[in-house]
C-alpha positions in Angstrom: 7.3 -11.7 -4.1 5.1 -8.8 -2.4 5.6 -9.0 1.4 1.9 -8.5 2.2 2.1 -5.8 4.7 -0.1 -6.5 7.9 -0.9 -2.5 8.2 -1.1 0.7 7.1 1.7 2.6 7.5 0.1 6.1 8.4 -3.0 5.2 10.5 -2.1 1.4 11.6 -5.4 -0.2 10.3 -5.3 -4.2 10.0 -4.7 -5.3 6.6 -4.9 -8.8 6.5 -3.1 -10.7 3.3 -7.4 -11.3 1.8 -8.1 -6.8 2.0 -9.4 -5.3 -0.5 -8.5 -2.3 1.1 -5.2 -2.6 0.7 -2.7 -0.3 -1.6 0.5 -0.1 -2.1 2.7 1.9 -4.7 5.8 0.0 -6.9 8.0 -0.3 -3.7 5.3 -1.9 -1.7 4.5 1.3 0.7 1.2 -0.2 1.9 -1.9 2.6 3.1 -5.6 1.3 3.3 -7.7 2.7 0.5 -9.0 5.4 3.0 -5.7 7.2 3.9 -4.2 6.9 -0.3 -7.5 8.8 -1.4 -8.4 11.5 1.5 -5.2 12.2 2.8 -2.4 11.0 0.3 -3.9 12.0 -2.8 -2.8 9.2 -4.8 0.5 10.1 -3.9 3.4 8.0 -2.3 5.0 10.0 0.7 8.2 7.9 0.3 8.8 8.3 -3.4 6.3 10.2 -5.3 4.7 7.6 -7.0 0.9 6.3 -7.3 -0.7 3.1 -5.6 -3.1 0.5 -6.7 -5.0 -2.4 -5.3 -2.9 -5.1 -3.7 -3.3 -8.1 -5.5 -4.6 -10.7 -2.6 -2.5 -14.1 -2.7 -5.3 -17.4 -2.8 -5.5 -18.9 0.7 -5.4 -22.2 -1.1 -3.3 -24.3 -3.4 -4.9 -24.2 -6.3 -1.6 -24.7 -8.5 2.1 -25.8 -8.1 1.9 -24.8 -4.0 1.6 -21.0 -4.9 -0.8 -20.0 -1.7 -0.8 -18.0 1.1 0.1 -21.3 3.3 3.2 -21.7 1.4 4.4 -18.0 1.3 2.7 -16.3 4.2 2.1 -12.8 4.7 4.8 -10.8 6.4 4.3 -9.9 10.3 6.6 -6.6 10.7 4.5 -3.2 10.9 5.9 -0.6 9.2 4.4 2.7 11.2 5.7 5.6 9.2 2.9 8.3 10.2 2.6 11.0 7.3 3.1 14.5 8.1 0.3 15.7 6.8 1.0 19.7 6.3 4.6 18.1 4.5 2.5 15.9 2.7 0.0 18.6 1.2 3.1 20.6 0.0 4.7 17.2 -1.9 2.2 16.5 -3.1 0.6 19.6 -4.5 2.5 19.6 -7.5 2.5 15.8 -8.1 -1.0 14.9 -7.7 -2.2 17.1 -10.5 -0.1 14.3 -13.2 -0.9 11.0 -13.9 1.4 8.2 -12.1 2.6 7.2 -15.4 4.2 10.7 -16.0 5.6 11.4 -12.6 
């Protein structure tokens, strides 16, 4: 089950479980939409890979007790900031493929 992140891990903007901000890549690194497509490039700084939309978890039971109430969002921050002349060197050669083919 996604953990929900509360943050972004490089700039630390709020983003609560219902964001549509939100983006994470396949091992749940979660960066707001801003940071993924100006600084990041579509590209994860922990392992290469792309990101897409968070899916957002229903704030109510609509089903078999599969809500936000019953599986809340986690609390921890992760605050990894990028370093961004690193990051422009990762990903240099990465951003230029599709995610599928990384």
């Amino acid at each position: 089950m996604l953990e929900l992140r509360p943050s972004c891990e490089h700039c630390k903007r709020a983003l609560p479980p219902h964001s549509e901000d939100a983006m994470i890549c396949s091992y749940e690194c979660t960066f707001c939409r801003d940071c993924v497509e100006s600084l990041l490039r579509n590209v994860c700084p922990n392992c290469g890979g792309g990101f897409c939309a968070r899916p957002i978890r229903p704030r109510h039971d609509h089903k078999g007790g599969n809500y936000l109430g019953a599986d809340p969002a986690s609390t921890t921050v992760r605050h990894r900031p990028v370093d961004v002349a690193a990051h422009r060197v990762f990903a240099a050669a990465l951003a230029a493929l599709p995610p599928a083919q990384r």
